[in-house]
FINUFI-890671 format. One record per residue (C-alpha): x, y, z. Coordinates in steps of 0.001 Angstrom, whole numbers, padded with zeros to 6 digits, always signed. Example, Ala and Ser with C-alpha at 12.3 -4.5 7.8 and 13.67 -1.06 7.14 Angstrom:
residues 2
+012300-004500+007800
+013670-001060+007140
***
This chain:
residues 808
+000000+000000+000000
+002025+003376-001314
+000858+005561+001909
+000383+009093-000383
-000770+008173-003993
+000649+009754-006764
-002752+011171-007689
-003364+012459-004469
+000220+014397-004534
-000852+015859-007483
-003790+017004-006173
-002391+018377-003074
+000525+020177-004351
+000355+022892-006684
+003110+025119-004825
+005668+027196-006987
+008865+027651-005136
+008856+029072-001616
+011060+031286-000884
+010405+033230-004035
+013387+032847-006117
+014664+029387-004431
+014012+026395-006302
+014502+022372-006019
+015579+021996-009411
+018358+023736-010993
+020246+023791-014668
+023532+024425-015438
+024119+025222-019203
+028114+025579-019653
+030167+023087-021155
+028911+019853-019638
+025058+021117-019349
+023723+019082-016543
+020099+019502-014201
+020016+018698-010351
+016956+018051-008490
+016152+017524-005094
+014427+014443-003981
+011410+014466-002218
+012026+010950-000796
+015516+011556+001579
+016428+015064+000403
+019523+013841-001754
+020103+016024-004968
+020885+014278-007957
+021998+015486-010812
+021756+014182-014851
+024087+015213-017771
+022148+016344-020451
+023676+014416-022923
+021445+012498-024587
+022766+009342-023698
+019958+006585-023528
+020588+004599-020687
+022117+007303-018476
+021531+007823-014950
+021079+009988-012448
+024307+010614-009991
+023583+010739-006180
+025252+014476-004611
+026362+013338-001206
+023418+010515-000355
+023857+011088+003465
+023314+015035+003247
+019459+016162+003062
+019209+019284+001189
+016656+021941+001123
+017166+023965-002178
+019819+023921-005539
+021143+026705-007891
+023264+026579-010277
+025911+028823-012425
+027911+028173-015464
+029950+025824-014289
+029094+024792-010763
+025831+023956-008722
+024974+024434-005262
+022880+023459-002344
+021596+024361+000805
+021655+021807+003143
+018217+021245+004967
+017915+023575+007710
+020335+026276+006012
+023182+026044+008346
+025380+024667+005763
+026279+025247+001640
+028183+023088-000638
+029192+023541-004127
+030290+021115-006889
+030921+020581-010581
+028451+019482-012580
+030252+016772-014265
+031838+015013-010925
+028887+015509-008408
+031118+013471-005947
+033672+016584-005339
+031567+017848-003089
+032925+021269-001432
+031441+023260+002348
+031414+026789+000851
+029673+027492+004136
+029158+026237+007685
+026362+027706+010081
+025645+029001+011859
+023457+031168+010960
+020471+029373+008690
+020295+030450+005151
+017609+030439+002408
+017102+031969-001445
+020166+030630-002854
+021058+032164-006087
+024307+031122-007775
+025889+033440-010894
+028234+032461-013161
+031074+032714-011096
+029688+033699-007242
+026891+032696-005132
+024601+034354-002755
+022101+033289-000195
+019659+035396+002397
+020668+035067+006127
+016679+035785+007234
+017410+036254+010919
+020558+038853+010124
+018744+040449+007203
+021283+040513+004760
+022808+039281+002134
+026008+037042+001802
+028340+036743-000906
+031063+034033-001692
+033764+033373-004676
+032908+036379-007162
+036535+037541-006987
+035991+040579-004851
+033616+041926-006996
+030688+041757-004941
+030563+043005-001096
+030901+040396+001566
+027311+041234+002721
+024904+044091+002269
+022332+045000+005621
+018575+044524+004912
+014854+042557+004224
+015654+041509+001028
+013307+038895-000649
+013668+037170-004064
+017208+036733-004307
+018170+036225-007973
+022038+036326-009517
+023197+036502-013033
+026271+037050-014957
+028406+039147-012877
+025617+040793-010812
+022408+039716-008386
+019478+041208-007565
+016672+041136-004930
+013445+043013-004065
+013082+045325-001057
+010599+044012+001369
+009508+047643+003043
+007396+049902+001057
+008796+051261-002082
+009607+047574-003792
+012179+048521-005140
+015348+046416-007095
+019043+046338-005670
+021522+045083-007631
+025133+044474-006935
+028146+043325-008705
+029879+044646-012130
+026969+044428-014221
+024650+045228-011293
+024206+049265-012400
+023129+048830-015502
+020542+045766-014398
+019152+047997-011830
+018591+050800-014249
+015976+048818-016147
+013850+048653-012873
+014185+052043-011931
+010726+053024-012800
+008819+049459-011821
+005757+049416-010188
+005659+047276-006916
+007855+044066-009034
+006687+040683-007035
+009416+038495-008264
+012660+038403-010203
+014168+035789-012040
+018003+035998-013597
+019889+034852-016258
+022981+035287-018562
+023420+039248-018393
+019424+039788-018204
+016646+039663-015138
+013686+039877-015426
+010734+041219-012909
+006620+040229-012831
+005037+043835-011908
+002649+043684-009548
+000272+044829-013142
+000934+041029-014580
+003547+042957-016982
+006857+041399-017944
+010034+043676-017514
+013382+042478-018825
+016757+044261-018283
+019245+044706-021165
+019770+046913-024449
+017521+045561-027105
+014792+043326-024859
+012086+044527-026892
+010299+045054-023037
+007896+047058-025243
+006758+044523-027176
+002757+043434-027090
+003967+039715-027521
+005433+039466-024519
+002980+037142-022401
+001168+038934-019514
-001062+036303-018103
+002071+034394-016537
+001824+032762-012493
+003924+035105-010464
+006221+032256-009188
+006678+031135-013284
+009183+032918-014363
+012780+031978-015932
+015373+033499-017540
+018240+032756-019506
+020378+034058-021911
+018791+035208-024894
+015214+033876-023924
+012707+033907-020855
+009975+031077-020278
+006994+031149-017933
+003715+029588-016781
+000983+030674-018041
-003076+030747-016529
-004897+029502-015846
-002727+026248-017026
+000142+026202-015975
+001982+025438-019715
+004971+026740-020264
+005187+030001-023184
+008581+031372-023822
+009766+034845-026365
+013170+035227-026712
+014987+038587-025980
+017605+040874-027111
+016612+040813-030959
+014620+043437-032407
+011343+041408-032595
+009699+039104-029914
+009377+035453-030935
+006945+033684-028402
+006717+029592-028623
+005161+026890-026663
+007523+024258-025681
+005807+020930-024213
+002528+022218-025768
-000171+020880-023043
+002009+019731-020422
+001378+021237-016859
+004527+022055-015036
+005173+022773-011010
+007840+025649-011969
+010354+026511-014467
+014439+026957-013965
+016681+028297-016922
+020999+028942-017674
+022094+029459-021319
+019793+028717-023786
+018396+025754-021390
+015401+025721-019754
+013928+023031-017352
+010218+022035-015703
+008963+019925-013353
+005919+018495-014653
+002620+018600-012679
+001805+015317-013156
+004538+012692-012016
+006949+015094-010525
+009602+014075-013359
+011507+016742-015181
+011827+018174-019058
+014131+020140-020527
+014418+021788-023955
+016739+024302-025998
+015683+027464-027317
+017404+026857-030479
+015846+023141-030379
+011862+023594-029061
+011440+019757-028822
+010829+018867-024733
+012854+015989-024012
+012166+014066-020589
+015421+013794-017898
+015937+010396-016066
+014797+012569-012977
+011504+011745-011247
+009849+012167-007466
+011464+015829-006828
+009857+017986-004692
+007895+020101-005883
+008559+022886-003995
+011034+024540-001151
+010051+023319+002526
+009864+026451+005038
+009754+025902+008258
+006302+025983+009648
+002884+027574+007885
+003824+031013+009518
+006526+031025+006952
+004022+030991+004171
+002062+034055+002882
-001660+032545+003229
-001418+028684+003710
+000209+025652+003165
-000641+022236+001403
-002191+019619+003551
+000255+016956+004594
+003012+018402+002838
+004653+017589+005973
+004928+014285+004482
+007170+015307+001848
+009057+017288+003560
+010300+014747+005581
+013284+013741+003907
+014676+017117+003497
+014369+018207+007284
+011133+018808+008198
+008417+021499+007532
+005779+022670+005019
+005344+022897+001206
+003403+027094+000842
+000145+026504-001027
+000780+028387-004259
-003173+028493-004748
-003033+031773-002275
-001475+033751-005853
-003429+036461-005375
-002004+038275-008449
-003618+040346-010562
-006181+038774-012829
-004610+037315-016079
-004832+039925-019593
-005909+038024-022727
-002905+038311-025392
-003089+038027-028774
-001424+034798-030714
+002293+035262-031105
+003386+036454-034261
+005320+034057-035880
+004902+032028-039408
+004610+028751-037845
+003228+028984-034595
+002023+025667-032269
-001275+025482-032206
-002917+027847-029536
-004690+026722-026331
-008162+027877-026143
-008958+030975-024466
-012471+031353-023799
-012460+031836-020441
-014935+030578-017267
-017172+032872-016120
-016287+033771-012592
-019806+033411-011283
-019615+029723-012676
-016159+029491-010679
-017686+030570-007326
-020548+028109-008330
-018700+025288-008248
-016591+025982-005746
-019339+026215-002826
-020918+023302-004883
-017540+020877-003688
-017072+022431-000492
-021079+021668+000355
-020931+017969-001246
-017576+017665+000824
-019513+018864+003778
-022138+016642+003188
-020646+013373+002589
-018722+014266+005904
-022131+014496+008055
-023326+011305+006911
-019865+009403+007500
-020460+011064+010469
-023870+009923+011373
-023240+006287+010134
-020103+005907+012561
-021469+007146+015471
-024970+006797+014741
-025220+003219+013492
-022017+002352+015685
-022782+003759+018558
-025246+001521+020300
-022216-000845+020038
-019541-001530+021850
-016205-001008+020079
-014443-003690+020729
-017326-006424+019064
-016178-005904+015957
-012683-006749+016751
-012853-009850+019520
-011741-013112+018437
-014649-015791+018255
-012721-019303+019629
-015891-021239+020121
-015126-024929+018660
-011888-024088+016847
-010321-027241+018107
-012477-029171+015405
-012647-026283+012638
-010180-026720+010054
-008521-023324+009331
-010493-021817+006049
-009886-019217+003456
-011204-015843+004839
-013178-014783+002038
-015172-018101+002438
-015553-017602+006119
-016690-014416+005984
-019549-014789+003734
-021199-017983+005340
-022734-018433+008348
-021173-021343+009288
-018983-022840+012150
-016350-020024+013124
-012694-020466+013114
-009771-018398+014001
-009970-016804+010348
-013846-016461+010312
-016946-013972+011366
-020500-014157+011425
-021916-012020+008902
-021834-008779+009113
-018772-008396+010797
-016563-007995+007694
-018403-004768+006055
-018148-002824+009389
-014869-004171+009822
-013575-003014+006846
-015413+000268+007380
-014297+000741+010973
-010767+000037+009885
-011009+002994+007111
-011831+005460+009675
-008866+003645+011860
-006524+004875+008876
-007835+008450+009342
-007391+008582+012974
-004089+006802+013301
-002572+009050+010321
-002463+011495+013071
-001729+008986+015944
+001338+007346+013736
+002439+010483+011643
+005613+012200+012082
+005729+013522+015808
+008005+016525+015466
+010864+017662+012933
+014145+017765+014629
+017524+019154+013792
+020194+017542+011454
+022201+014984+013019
+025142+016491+014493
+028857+015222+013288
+030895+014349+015307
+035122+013733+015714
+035826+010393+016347
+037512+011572+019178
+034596+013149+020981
+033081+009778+020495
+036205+008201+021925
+036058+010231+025335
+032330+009846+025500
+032904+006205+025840
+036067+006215+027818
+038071+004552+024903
+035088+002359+023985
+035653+000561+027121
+034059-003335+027789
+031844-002121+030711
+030287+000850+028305
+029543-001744+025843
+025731-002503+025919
+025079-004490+022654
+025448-005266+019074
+023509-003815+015531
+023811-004700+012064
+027045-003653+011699
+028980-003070+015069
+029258-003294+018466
+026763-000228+020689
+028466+001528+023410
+026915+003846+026062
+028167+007612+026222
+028015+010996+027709
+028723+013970+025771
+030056+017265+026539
+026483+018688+027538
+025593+015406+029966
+023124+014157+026933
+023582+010047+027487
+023771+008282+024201
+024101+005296+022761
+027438+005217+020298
+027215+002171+017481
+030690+001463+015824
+031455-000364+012694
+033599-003690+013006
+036991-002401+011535
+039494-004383+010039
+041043-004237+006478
+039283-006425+004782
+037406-004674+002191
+034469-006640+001946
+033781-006468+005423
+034221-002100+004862
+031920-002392+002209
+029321-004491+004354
+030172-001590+007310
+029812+001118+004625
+026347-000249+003718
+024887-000326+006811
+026352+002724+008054
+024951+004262+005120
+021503+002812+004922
+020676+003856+009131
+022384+007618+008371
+019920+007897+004837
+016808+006178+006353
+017027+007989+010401
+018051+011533+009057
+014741+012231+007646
+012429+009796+010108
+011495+011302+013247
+008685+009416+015025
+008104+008672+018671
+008452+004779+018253
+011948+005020+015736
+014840+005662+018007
+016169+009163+017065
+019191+009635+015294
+021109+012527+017055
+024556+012190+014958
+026916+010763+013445
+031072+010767+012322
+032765+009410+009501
+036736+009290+009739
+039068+007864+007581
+037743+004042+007832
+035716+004834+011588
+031901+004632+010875
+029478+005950+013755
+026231+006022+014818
+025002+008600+017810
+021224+007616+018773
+019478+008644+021624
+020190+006472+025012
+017438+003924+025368
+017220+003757+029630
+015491-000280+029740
+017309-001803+027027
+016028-004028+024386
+012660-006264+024638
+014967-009490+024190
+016206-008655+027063
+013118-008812+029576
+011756-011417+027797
+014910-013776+027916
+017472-012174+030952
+020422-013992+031503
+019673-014510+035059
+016209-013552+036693
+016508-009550+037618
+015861-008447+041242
+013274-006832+041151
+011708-008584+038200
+011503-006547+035043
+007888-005082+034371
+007802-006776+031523
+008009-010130+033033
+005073-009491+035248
+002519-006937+033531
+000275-008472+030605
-000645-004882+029811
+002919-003406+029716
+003872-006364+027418
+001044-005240+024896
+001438-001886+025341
+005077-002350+024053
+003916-004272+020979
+001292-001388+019967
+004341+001296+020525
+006288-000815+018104
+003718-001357+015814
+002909+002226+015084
+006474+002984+014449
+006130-000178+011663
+003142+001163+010293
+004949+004674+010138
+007637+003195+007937
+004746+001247+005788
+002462+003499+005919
+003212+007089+005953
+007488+007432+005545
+007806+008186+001287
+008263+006061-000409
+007420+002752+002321
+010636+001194+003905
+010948-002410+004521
+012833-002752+008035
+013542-006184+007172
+015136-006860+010584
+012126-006855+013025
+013081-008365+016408
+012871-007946+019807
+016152-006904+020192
+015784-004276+017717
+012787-003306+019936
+014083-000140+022329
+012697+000926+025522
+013358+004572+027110
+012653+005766+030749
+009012+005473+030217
+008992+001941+028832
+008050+003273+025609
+008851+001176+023010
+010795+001866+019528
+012128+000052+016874
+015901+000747+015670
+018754-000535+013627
+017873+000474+010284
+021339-001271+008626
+019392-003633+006639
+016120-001809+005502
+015580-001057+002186
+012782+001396+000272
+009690-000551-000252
+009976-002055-004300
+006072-001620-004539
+006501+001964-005018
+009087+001297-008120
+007893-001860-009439
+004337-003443-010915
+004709-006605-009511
+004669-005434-005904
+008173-006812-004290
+011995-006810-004699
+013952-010192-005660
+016698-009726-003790
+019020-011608-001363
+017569-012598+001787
+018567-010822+004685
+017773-010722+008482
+017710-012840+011224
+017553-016572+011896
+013661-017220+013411
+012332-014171+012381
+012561-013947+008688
+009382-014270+006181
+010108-018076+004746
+008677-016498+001481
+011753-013900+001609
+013926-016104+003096
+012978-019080+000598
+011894-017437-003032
+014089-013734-002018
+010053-012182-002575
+010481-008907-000089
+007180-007043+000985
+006422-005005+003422
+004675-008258+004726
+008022-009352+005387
+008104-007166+008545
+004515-007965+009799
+005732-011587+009839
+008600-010747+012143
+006073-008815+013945
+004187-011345+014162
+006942-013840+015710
+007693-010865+018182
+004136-010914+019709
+004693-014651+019893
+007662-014426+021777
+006063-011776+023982
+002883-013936+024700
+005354-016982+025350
+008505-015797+026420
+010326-018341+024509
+012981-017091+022320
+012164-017191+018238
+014734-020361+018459
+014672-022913+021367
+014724-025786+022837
+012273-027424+024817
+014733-029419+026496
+018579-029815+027195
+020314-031611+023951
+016532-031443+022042
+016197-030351+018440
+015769-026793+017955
+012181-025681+018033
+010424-022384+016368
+008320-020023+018776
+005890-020615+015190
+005651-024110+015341
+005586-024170+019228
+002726-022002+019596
+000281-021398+016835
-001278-025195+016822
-002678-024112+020411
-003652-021353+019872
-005730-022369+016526
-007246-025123+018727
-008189-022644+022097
-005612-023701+024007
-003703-020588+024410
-003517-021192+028308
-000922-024085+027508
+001340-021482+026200
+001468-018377+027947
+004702-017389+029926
+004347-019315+033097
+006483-016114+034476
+003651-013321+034504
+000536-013888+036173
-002640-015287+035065
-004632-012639+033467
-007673-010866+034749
-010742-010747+033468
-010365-007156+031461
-007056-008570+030408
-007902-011907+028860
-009667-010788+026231
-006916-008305+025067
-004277-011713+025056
-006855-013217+023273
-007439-010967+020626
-003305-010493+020492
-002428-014003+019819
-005011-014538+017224
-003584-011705+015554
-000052-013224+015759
-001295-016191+014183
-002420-014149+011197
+001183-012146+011081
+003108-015620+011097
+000634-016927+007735
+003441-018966+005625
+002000-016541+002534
+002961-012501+002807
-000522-012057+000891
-002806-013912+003655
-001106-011478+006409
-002565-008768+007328
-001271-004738+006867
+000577-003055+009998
-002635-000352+010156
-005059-003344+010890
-002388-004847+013130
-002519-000954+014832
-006045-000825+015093
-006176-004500+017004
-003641-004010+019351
-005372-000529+020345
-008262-002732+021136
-006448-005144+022994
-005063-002267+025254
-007884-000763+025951
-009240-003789+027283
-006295-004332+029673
-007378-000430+030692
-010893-001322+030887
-012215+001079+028590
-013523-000929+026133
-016099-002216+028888
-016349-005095+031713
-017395-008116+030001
-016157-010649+032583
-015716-014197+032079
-011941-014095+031377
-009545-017166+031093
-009098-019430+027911
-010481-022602+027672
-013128-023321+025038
-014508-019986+025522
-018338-019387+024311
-017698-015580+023319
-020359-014740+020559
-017882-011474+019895
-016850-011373+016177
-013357-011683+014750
-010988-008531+014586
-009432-010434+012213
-012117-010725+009530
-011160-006276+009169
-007791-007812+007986
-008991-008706+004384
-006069-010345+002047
-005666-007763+000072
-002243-007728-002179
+000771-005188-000830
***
């Protein structure tokens, strides 16, 4: 299940750039032309030659740096790292020789790079910084300054107080600046080559330079503010109502306007040279065309955001697009500006361009705007409408029933009922089995666990946006272990041994290192994994992931800084060396135990559900589950996962060597190398096993026996009723408000551990269970008494039955 359709993005986002001039796409146009984008799933820029080579593809600029924004010059592109506190430049051609023009730490936004110098905004200074440029441009200039544009040996930028007006700087910047010297109120600027170019706040176009032919009645007026690009002999932008691309060129003595990509929408445009670039509306991929060649050609570049993430919705002039949050995620956090707030001046009709052989012109009979308020108040009222009677059927129809009914395991007579496909089960009325309902039960299930989706978006969604991880010398991480001494050693992750620290500022973390040695296959297993947890934990911040707070990379040293998890790993209350004094909580508290598996849950359904694209953790186990101060649980080491294949490919999962842990990996993974997400919710599934059982996912029943699976051990009773026969003989029997919720657990462990990923059931319904299940043990779901687990007579139907097989 891809958490954020494509269709729904496109719906959602129709944001130009915010800030003004900044942009997630940039094209350089000098000798080896080449466009960078930013990704919207981990904030990594990469960048494509435009070379017209067929099976090119696109390099990765420093994978473990998120980055916020790119511009790009004649022969070098830049980036803002998310957050602003740091910039870094590189060639186009050799993306890898990555160079820190700038380090914090003061945040930055509006980069603008020039042919040969860049500048950025420092928002909380107000001013404007300069580097490279040779001297020819000041090392700051005082001010509120907003788009930030720079060109061929000058940049501009707007005033923000009253008059509007356009500063230039820089050898050419005079003689830019004189072209604006009678503007009225100019919204944005865009630059290129020796030209900028300015929207007035009238819808006209204004171009700088001898010969622009500014005058000219071709010259599009009905253009989006946030449109506009310039390079050097031509400018394109986006016209209304639209959003297709028109571009004149400039400098000769006529105007020649053309329609590149006739019909295509596009996000926003970026230009150098005679280059010019779009991200298309519709699949967030990129194309690119010459002015001296009008044919749009598509760029092995796809998923970029569509837009500059600003901190929080105060940042934005009106509003910001729903769950844009979402996307944001992988480049630091924050909110995409709703670009439907344009409240520009109305758009001028203009006449066809003059030219002999023109593309065929959009039609431009316009809407009436009565009909536009019409159907506006028309959606919002149906919207309204369909919400009251969702409203009225949930807690109407469902409200003279008790929540939990719809989600309590039915084990009357499942001793003698063989176990049956679901979809047969629920539509008969016949004997019930673990895997069955009466009738009924599946429509509201399925209905209750679509409104479950809704709610836990918000319970399971990203709980705050926190800094960058911090690097770190390996010697800070050498004293904040003592030398990596034996007694601060606490465990072991997919690629090193954990130690427990203390920095500088008394913050106690946890410190993994990578094995070292000189083997190179063993670097390159280190290198993997130390790259996969620094990609995938830099842009996830949930309450059930462990948090990422740095990292340090030294000459062969790989680290890991998370925070300090105060009660250890689950493993290790569930199977302790020795018995603790006092016993661990765990041991004796039914409700703690499922109260753990819920925490964990949620932060699986985060990754499955809501992180984009889905990642596969592929190493779910219990001593990968973390416990803080509070005993809330979350799941870490991240050295294995990998991005979920059914967001990239039709058939819905990766062949790929298996990968894990012995006991808790999917025998369809581990046998045919088939990864799903259903992969984790079997390892799920063998951790709520081991939590109802305390037996590890491998034992032995006795001393010298054969090895024995937790699976094998414990699903056959619980199938036939007889979950009593298995329960961890070390916590006490449960009560009555408790039995149910172990009930209603352990049948849905026996759908997690289904030998087929498609008969297992999604992480949201898994959610949406074990919510049930603690509310029970809190006694909020009501006092049905009875309790223990013989043959038990409950007439409740089966949560289960809401866990349709559907495909993932």
């Amino acid at each position: 299940m891809t958490p954020l359709p494509l269709l729904l993005l496109v719906l959602l986002i129709g944001a130009a750039p915010a800030p003004a001039s900044a942009s997630t796409l940039a094209v350089s146009g000098g000798a080896s032309p080449t466009v960078c984008g930013v990704a919207a799933v981990n904030g990594t820029v990469y960048c494509e030659p435009l070379s017209g080579a067929a099976n090119s593809s696109a390099s990765a600029v420093a994978p473990y740096i998120a980055f916020a924004e790119v511009s790009a010059g004649r022969g070098f592109v830049c980036g803002l790292r998310a957050g602003g506190a740091a910039l870094f430049c590189w060639p186009p051609a050799a993306p890898g020789q990555l160079r820190r023009v700038y380090n914090g730490p003061a945040a930055l936004e509006d980069l603008a790079v020039g042919a040969d110098h860049v500048a950025a905004y420092d928002e909380a200074a107000r001013r404007i910084l300069w580097w490279r440029g040779g001297g020819r441009f000041p090392a700051y200039v005082d001010g509120g300054f907003r788009s930030l544009v720079s060109g061929d040996g000058f940049s501009c930028a707007v005033e923000t107080n009253s008059s509007g007006a356009v500063r230039c700087w820089g050898p050419r910047g005079s003689a830019v600046q004189t072209a604006f010297a009678n503007a009225s109120a100019v919204s944005y600027l865009a630059a290129g080559g020796t030209r900028a170019c300015g929207l007035e706040a009238s819808g006209a176009v204004l171009c700088s330079g001898s010969g622009s032919a500014n005058s000219s009645g071709a010259v599009p007026r009905d253009l989006y503010l946030y449109g506009l690009a310039v390079g050097d002999s031509h400018a394109c932008g986006l016209r209304r109502p639209n959003h297709t691309a028109v571009c004149w060129s400039l400098g000769g003595p006529t105007t020649t306007v053309y329609y590149p990509a006739y019909g295509t929408a596009f996000e926003f445009l970026v230009a150098d040279g005679n280059l010019t670039c779009g991200l298309v509306t519709a699949d967030f991929t990129v194309l690119c065309w010459s002015s001296t060649d009008l044919v749009a050609t598509q760029v092995p570049l796809q998923g970029i955001l569509p837009g500059v993430c600003v901190r929080n919705e105060s940042s934005c002039a009106c509003d910001y697009l729903p769950q844009s949050e979402l996307l944001c995620a992988g480049s630091g956090g924050g909110v995409i500006c709703d670009r439907l707030c344009d409240i520009s001046p109305p758009p001028t009709p203009i006449s066809p361009p003059p030219s002999s052989t023109p593309p065929p012109a959009p039609s431009r009979r316009g809407v009436p705007k009565g009909w536009i308020a019409f159907a506006v108040v028309g959606a919002v009222g149906a919207f309204a409408g369909l919400c009251s009677i969702v409203y009225c059927f949930v807690f109407g129809f469902c409200s003279n029933k008790r929540v939990h009914n719809s989600v309590q395991p039915n084990i009357a007579s499942t001793a003698a009922a063989p176990a049956a496909d679901d979809d047969n089960n629920n539509n008969n009325g016949g004997a019930s089995s673990p895997y069955g309902s009466p009738n009924g039960s599946r429509a509201r299930g399925l209905f209750r666990r679509q409104l479950s989706r809704v709610m836990t978006r918000q319970r399971s969604g990203p709980s705050s946006f926190k800094d960058q991880a911090e690097e770190f010398t390996f010697a800070q991480l050498e004293a904040a272990t003592k030398g990596f001494a034996l007694e601060a050693k606490i465990g072991e992750g997919s690629f090193g041994t954990v130690y427990r620290g203390k920095l500088p500022d008394g913050r106690e973390v946890a410190i993994k290192r990578g094995e070292s040695g000189p083997r190179a296959r063993r670097f390159q297993e280190k290198e993997s994994a130390f790259r996969s947890e620094l990609a995938f934990l830099s842009r996830l911040h949930h309450k059930h992931l462990v948090g990422l707070v740095g990292y340090c990379e030294e000459n062969e040293e790989r680290l890991l800084v998370y925070e300090y998890m105060k009660n250890g790993a689950l493993y290790d209350h569930l199977h302790p060396k020795s018995p603790p004094s006092p016993p661990s909580p765990v041991a004796s508290s039914w409700k703690l135990r499922i109260k753990i598996l819920l925490d964990a849950s949620r932060g699986i359904e985060y990754l499955h559900s809501y992180a984009v694209p889905p990642i596969i953790h592929r190493d779910i186990k219990s001593s990968n589950i973390l416990l803080d101060g509070g005993w809330t649980a979350r799941v870490s080491d991240f050295g294995l996962s990998l991005m979920d294949p059914e967001a990239e490919e039709a058939q819905g999962h990766l062949t790929v060597k298996a990968a894990g842990t012995v006991g808790y990996m999917d025998p369809e993974y581990y046998g045919l190398h088939h990864l799903t997400v259903k992969s984790d919710v079997y390892g799920f599934g063998v951790v709520t096993l081991e939590v109802l059982t305390g037996k590890r996912a491998i034992f032995k029943e006795a001393e010298g026996g054969n090895p024995v699976s937790v699976v094998d051990y414990a699903v056959p009773s619980i199938v036939a009723g007889e979950l009593c026969k298995v329960l961890d003989a070390r916590a006490p029997e449960p009560a009555a408000d408790e039995a149910e919720a172990v009930e209603l657990v352990a049948y849905t462990a026996v759908h997690c551990v289904r030998l087929e990923g498609k008969d297992r059931p999604a992480m949201a319904d898994i959610v949406a269970n074990l919510e049930t299940a603690f509310a029970l043990c809190e006694g909020s779901a009501g006092d049905r008494g009875g309790g223990g687990f013989g043959n038990s007579s409950s007439s409740a139907s089966l949560s289960i039955t809401s866990m349709d097989d559907r495909e993932h």
